[in-house]
C-alpha positions as CSV (number, residue, x, y, z in Angstrom):
1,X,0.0,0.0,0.0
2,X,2.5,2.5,1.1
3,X,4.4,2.2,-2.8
4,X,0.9,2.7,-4.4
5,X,0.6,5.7,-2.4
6,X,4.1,6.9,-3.1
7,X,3.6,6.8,-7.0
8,X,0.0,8.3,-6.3
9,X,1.7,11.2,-4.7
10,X,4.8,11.4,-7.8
11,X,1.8,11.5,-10.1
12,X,-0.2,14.6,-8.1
13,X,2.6,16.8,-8.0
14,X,4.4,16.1,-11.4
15,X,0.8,16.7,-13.0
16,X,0.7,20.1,-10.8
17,X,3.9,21.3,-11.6
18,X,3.1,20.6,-15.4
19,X,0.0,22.5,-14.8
20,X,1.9,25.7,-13.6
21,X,5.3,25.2,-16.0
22,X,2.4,24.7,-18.5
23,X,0.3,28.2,-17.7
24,X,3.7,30.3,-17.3
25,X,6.3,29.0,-19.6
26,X,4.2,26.9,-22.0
27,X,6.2,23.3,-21.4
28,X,4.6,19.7,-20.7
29,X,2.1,19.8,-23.2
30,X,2.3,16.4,-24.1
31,X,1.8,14.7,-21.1
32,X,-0.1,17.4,-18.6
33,X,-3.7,16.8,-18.3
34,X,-4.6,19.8,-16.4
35,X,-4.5,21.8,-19.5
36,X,-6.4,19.3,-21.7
37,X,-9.6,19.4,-18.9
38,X,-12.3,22.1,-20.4
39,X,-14.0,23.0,-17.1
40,X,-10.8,24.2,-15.6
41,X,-10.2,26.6,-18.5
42,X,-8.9,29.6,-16.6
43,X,-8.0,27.8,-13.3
44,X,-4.9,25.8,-14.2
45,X,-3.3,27.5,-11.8
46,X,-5.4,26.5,-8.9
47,X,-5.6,23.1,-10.3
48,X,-2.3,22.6,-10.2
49,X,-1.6,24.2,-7.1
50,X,-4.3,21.8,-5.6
51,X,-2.7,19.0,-7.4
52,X,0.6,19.6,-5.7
53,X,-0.9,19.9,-2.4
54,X,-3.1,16.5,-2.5
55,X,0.1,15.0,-3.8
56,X,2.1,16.1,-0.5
57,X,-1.1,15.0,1.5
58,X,-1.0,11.4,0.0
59,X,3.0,11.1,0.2
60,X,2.6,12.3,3.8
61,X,-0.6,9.5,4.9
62,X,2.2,6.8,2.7
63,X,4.6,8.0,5.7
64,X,2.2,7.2,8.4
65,X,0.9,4.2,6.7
66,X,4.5,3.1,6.5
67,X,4.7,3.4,10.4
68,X,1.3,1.6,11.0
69,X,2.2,-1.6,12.6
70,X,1.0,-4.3,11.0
């Protein structure tokens, strides 16, 4: 469980940070999906920002997952 929630977490904040590289520099438009999503037209920023924040969430419950005896 705790791997599954590491790459969950690698996958929320490398799809935020393409999100934001994406609105300011115009990178990652092959493989964000922030960008591609029409009801966040305008709010990519947010999104991604959101994005990187669940993704810090998740990689910190894989921590205390980690440390749940078993």
């Amino acid at each position: 469980m705790k791997r599954f929630l590491e790459f969950v977490a690698f996958l929320l904040i490398a799809q935020g940070a393409g999100a934001i590289a994406h609105h300011f520099f115009g990178w990652f438009t092959m493989w964000g999906l922030v960008h591609r999503v029409g009801f966040l037209d305008g709010y990519e920023v947010f999104a991604g920002i959101t994005l990187v924040v669940l993704g810090v969430a998740v990689g910190g419950a894989s921590e205390k997952v980690a440390r749940t005896p078993s």
